[in-house]
C-alpha positions as CSV (number, residue, x, y, z in Angstrom):
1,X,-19.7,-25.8,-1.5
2,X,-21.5,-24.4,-4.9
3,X,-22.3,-21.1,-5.2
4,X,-24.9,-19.2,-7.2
5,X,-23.7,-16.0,-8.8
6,X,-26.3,-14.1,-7.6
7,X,-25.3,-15.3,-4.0
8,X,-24.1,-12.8,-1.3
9,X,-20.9,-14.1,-0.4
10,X,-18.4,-13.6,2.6
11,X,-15.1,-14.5,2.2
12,X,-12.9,-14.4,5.5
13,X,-9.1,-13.8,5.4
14,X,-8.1,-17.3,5.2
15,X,-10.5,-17.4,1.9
16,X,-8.9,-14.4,0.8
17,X,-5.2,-15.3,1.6
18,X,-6.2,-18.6,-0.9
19,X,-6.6,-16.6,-4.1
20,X,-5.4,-13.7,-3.7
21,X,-2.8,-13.0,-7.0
22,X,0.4,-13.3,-6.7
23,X,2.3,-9.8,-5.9
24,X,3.6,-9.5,-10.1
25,X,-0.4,-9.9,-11.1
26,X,-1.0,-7.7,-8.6
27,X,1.0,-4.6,-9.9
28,X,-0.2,-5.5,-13.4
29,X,-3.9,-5.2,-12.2
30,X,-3.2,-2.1,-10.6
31,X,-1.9,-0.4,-13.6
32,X,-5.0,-1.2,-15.4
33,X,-7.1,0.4,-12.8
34,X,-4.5,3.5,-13.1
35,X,-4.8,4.1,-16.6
36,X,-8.7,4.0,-16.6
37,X,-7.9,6.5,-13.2
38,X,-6.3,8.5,-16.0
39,X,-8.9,8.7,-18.5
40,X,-11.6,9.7,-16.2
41,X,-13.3,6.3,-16.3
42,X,-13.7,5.8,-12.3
43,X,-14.9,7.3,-9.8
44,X,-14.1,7.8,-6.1
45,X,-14.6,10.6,-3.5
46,X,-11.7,11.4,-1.0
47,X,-12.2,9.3,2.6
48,X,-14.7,10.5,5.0
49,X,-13.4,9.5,8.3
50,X,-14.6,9.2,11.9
51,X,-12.2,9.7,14.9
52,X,-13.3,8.1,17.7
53,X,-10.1,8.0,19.9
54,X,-7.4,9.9,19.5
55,X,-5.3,7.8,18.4
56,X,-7.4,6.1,15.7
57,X,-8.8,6.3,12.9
58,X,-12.3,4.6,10.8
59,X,-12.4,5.4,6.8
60,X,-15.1,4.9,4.3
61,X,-13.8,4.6,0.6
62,X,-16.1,3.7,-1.6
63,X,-14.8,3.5,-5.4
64,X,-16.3,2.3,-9.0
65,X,-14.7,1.1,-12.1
66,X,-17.6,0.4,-14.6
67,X,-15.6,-0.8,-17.4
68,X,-14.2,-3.1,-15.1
69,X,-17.5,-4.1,-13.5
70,X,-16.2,-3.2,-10.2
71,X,-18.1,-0.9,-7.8
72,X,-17.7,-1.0,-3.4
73,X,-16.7,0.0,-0.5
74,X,-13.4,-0.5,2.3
75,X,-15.0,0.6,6.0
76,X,-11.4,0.6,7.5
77,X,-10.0,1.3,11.0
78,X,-6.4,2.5,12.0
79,X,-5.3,1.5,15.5
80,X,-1.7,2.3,16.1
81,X,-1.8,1.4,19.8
82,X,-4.1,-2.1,19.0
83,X,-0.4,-3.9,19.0
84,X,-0.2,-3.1,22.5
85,X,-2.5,-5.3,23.1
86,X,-2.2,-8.1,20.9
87,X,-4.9,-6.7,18.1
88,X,-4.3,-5.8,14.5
89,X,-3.3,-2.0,14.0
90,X,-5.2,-2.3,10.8
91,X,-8.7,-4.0,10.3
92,X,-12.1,-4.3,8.2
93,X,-14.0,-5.2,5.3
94,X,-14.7,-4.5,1.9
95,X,-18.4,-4.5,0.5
96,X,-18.7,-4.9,-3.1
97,X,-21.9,-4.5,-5.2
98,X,-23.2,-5.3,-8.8
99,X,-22.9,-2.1,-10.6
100,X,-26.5,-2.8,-12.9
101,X,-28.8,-3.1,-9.4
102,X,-26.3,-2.1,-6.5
103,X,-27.0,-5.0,-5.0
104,X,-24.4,-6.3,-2.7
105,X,-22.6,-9.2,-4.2
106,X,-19.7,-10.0,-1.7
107,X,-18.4,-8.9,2.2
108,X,-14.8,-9.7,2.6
109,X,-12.3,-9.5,5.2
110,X,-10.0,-6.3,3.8
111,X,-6.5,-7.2,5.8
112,X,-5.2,-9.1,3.3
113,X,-6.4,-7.1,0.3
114,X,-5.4,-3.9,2.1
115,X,-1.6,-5.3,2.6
116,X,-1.4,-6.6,-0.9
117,X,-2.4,-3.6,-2.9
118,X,-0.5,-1.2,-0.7
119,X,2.9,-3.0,-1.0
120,X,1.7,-3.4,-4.9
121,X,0.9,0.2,-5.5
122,X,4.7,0.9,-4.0
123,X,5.8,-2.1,-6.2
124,X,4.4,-0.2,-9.0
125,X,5.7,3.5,-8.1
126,X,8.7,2.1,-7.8
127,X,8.8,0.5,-11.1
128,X,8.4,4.6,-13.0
129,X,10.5,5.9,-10.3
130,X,13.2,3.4,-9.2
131,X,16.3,2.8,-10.9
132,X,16.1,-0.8,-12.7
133,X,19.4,-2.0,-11.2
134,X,18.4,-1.2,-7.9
135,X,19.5,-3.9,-5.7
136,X,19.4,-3.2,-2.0
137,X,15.5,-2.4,0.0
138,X,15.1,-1.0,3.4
139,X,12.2,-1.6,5.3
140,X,11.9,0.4,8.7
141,X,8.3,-1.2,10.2
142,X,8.7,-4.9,9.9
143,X,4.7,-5.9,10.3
144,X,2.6,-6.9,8.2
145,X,3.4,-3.9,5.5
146,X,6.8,-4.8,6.2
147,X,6.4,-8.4,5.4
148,X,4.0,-7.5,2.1
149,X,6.3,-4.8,0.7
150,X,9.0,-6.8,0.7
151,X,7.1,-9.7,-1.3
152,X,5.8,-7.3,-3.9
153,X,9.6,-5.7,-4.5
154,X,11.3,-9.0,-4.7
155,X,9.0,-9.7,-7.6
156,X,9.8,-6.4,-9.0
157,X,13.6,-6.7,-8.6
158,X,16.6,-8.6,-9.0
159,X,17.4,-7.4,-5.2
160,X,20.9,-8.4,-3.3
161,X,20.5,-7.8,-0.1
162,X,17.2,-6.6,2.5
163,X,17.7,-4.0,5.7
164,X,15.3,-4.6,8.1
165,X,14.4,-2.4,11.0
166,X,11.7,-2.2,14.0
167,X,11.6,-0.1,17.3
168,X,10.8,-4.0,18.6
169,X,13.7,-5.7,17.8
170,X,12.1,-9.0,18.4
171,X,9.4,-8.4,15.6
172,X,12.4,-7.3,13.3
173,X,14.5,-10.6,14.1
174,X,11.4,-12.5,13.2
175,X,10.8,-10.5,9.7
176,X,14.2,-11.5,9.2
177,X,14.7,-15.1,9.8
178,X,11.0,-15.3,7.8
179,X,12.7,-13.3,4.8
180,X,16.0,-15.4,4.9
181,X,14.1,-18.7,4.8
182,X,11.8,-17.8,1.8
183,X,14.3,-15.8,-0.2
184,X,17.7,-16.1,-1.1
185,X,19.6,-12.6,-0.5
186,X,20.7,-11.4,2.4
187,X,18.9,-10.1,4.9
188,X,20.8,-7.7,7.8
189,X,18.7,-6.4,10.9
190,X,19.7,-3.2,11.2
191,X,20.0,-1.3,14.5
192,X,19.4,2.2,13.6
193,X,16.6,4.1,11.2
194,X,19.6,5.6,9.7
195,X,21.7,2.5,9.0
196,X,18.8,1.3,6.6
197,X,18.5,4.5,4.7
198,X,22.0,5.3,4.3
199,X,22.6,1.8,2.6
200,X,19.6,1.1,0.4
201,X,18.3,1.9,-2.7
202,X,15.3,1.4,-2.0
203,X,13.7,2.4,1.3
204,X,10.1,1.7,2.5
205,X,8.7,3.4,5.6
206,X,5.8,1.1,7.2
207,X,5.4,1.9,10.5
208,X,2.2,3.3,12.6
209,X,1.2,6.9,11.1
210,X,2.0,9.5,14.0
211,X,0.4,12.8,13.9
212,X,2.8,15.6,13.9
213,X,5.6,13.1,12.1
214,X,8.3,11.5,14.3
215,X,10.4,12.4,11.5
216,X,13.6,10.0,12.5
217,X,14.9,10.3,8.6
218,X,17.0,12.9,8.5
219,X,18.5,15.2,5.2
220,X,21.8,13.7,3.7
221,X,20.3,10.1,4.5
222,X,18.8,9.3,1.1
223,X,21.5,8.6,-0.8
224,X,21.1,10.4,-5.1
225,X,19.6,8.0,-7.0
226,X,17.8,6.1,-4.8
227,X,13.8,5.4,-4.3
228,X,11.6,5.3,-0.9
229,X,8.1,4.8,-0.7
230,X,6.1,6.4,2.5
231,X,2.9,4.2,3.6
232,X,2.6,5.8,6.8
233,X,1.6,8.8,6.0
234,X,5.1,10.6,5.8
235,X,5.6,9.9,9.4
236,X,8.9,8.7,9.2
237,X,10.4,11.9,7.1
238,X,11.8,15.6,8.5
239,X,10.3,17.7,6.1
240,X,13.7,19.1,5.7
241,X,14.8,15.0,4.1
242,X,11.7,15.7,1.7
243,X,12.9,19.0,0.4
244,X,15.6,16.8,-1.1
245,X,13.9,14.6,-3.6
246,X,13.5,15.3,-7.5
247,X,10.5,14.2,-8.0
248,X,7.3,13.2,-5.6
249,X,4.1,11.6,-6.4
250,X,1.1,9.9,-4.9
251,X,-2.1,8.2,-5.6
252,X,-4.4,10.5,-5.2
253,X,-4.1,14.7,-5.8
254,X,-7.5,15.2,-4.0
255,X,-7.4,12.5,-0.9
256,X,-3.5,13.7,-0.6
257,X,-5.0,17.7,-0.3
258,X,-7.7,16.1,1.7
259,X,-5.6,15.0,4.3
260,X,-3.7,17.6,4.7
261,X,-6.4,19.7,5.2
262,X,-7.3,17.3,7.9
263,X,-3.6,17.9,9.6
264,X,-2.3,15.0,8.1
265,X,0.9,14.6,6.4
266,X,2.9,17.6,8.5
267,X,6.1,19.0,6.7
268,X,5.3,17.1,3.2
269,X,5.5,19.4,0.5
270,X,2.4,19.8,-2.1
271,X,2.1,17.3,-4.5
272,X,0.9,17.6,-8.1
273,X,2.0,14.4,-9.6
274,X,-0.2,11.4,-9.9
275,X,0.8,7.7,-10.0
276,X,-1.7,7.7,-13.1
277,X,0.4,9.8,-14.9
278,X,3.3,8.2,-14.6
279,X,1.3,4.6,-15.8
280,X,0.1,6.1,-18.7
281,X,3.6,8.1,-20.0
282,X,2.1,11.5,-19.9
283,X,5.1,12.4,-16.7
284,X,8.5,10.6,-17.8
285,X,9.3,9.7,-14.4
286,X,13.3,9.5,-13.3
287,X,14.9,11.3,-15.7
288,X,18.9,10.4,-14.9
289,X,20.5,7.7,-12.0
290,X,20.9,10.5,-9.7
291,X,17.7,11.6,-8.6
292,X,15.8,10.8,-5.5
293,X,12.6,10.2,-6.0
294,X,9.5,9.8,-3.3
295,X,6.1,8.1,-3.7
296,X,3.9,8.8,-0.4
297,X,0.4,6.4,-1.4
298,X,-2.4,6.9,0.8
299,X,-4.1,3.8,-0.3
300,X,-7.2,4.3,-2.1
301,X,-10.5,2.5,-2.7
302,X,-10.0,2.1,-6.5
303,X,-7.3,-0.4,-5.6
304,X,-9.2,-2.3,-2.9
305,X,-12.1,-2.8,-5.3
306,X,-10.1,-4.0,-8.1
307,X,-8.3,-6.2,-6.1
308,X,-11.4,-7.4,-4.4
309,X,-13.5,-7.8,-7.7
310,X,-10.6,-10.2,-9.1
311,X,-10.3,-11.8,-5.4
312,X,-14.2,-12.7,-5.0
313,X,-14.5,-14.0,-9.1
314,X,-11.6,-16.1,-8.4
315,X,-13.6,-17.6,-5.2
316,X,-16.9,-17.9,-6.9
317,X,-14.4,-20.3,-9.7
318,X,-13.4,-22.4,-6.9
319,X,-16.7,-22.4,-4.3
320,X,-14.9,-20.5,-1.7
321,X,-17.0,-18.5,1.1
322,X,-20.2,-18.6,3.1
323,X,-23.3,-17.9,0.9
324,X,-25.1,-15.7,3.4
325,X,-29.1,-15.7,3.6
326,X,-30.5,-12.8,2.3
């Protein structure tokens, strides 16, 4: 189907899943968007959010990047218990509009672009943070972060072996036999939280956010010199297992205060390093082999635009998506 450029456009996840970058393009696209974060060339207000159980969650981020002609909107919705039933924990869409007219340009389905650019925001921590001969990644949450982190780190590392760990042990046996067919190392299902982060150099926490934490990581687990990344909030740390790490960063300063004004992000310390910094060299990052370092991304809209702004040019290239009447 031919599209106009002036079309409004939806893409669905399937159109989304088809051009989508790859998770090395990814990181590099992110760290762009950083480094303009850094010199004050974007623009994007801390989530508002609506609560309308009490176990989830709906977020508006809206987010602009006019040197990189990108300006829009995620309206997202957090669901823990939605697995329960069969539904995605994680759903909704991203809005774009033309940053001349504010016309909308583009609706497309955000799960994909919201597991992407997480696991390639950690990807990219990881790369300032991370030792380069790190080898070994954890994942504790084998969904669909699970399944994207651990694309986006095989990209970034030369890695030897993957330990893999769910509360449902039948969703971690199928992340593993998916991981051992498409990849090469080894992949162990682990049957403890602590058997993952006792081994690994790298350790990503992906399961559902729980507010207070559940806080099954425990001090002495993190082994010196070794990485983890917290998408869900901090949920899976004891504040004491924080205390240890050298050096902690996020995404966002503000959305990071934000929340835990909210009550989010119980026993995490206060945070004053940005992931922007790191991109552009003004923080050094790991300074020896022996220091634990922590990233803890909330996800922010800067990366779902950018993401999305390369995702729906690509489509337009190719005549992907339903031109919608206006």
């Amino acid at each position: 189907m031919s599209l106009s450029n002036d079309a409004l456009i939806y893409l669905s996840a399937e159109d989304v899943a088809a051009v989508i970058p790859s998770p090395a393009v990814l990181v590099e696209h992110l760290e762009s968007m950083f480094r303009h974060k850094a010199q004050g060339n974007t623009e994007m207000p801390p989530k508002l959010g609506i609560h309308p159980s009490d176990d989830g969650f709906l977020h508006a981020m809206p987010a602009s990047i006019p040197k990189l002609s990108a300006a829009g909107l995620k309206w997202v919705a957090a669901y823990p218990k939605n697995a329960a039933h069969g539904l995605p924990q994680v759903s909704g869409l991203v809005i774009l509009n033309d940053p001349e007219t504010g016309i909308a340009s583009a609706i497309l389905d955000a799960s994909v672009i919201t597991a992407s650019r997480t696991a390639a925001a950690s990807a990219l921590a990881a790369r300032y943070l991370a030792r380069r001969d790190s080898g070994t990644l954890g994942i504790l949450g084998c969904g669909v972060q699970g399944r994207s982190h651990l694309e986006a780190f095989a990209s970034e590392f030369s890695l030897r072996s993957v330990f893999a760990f769910d509360v449902n042990s039948s969703t971690a046996t199928r992340f593993a036999a998916e991981a051992s067919d498409s990849h090469p190392f080894d992949v162990v299902i682990a049957t403890s939280a602590r058997e993952v982060v006792v081994n690994c150099d790298l350790v990503i926490t992906a399961g559902p956010i729980t507010n207070p934490p559940h806080a099954a990581i425990q001090p002495g687990w993190l082994q010196p010199g070794a990485f983890a990344s917290s998408i869900d909030y901090g949920s899976y740390w004891h504040a004491d297992a924080l205390a240890e790490m050298d050096i902690l960063c996020t995404d966002d300063i503000a959305q990071y205060a934000s929340h835990q004004e909210h009550g989010y992000l119980q026993g995490l310390p206060a945070i004053d390093l940005e992931l922007s910094r790191l991109v552009t060299g003004e923080h050094s990052g790991r300074l020896d082999a022996s220091q634990r370092t922590f990233a803890c991304n909330l996800g922010i809209a800067l990366e779902d635009v950018v993401v999305a702004k390369n995702v729906v040019d690509r489509a337009r290239q190719l005549g992907l998506g339903q031109d919608l009447a206006r």
